[in-house]
C-alpha positions as CSV (number, residue, x, y, z in Angstrom):
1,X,-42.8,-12.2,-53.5
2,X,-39.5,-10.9,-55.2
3,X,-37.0,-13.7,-56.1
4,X,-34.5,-11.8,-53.7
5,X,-36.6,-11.9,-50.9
6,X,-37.8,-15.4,-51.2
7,X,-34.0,-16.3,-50.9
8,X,-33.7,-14.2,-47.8
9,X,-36.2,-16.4,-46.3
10,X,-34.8,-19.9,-46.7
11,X,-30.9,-17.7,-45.9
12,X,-33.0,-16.9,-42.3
13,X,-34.6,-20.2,-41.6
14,X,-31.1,-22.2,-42.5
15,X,-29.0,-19.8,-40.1
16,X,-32.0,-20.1,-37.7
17,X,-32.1,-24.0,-37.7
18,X,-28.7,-24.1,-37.8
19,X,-26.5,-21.7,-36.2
20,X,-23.4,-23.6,-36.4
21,X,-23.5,-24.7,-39.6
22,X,-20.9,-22.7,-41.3
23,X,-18.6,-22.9,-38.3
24,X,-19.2,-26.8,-39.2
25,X,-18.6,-26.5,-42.6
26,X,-15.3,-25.0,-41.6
27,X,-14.6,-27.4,-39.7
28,X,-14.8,-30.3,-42.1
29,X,-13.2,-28.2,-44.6
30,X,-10.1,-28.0,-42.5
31,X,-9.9,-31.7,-41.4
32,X,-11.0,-33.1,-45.3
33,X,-7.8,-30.2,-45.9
34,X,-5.0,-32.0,-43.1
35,X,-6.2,-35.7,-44.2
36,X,-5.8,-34.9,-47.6
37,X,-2.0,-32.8,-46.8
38,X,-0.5,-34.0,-43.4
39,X,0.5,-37.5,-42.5
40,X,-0.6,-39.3,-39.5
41,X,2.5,-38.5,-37.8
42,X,2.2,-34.7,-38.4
43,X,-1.8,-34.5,-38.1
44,X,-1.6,-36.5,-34.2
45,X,1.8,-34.0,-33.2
46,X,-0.2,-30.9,-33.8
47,X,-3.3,-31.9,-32.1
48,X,-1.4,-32.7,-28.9
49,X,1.0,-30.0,-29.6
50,X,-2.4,-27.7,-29.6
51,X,-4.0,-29.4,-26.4
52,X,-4.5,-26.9,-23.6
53,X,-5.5,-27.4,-19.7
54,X,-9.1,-26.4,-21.1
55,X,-9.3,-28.6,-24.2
56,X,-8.3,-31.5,-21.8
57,X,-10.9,-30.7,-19.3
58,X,-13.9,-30.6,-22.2
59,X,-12.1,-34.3,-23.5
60,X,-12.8,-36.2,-19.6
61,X,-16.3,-34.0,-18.8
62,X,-14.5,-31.2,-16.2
63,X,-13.1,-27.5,-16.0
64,X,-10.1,-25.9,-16.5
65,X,-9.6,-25.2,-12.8
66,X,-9.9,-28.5,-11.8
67,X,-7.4,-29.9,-14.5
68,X,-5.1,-27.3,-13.8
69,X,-5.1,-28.2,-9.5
70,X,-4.5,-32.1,-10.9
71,X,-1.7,-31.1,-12.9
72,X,0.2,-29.3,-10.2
73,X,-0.5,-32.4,-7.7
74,X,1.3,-34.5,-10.4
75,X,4.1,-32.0,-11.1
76,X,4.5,-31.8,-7.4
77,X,4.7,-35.6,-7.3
78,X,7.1,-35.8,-10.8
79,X,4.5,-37.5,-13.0
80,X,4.5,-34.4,-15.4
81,X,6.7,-31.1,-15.8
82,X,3.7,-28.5,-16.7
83,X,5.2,-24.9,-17.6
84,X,4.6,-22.4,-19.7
85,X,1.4,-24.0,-21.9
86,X,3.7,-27.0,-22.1
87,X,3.2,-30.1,-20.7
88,X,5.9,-33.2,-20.3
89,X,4.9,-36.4,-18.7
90,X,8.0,-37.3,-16.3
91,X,7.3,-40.6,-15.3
92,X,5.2,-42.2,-18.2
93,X,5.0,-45.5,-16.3
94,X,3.7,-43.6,-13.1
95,X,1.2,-42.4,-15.4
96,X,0.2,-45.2,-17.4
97,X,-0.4,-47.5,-13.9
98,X,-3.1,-44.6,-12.7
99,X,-4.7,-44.3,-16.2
100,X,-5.6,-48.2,-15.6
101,X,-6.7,-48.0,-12.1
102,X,-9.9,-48.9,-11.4
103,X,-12.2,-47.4,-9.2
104,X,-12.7,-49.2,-6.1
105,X,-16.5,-50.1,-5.2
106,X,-17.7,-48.2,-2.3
107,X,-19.5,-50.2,0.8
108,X,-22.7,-48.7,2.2
């Protein structure tokens, strides 16, 4: 076995255990970067300044379509103002009151 080779074959079985792992590595790389450059302040306005309907959705366990048909019910209600890939919450106390409801037990 040529030295060349042999390298090949740990290169294969690391990419084949784990396909991610550069994507990862990139990852960290970035974050270990913004902790090290960007305040708190600055770090937390460009996540939610980066949030999309489909981000959101993979966040609470759903899909795009469904977050999006939520969205428009609370814009038509004036909870948020959702245009353009923006989002602005209207009536934060609205909001706030159905973020802490709690589900009501149903009888059988």
């Amino acid at each position: 076995m040529k030295p060349a080779s042999g390298l090949m074959d740990i290169r294969n079985s690391i990419v084949n255990c784990c396909p991610n792992l550069g994507e990862q590595m990139c990852s960290l790389a970035g974050r270990a970067s913004d902790l090290a450059l960007h305040n708190t302040e600055t770090r937390l306005a460009r996540l939610i300044n980066d949030l999309s309907h489909e981000s959101l959705a993979e966040m609470i366990g759903s899909v795009r379509v469904v977050v999006n048909r939520q969205l428009q019910h609370w814009k038509q209600e004036g909870i948020v103002d959702a245009h353009r890939g923006h989002l602005e919450v209207e009536a934060l106390q609205e909001l706030m009151r159905r973020a802490e409801d709690i589900p009501r037990k149903v009888s059988v």
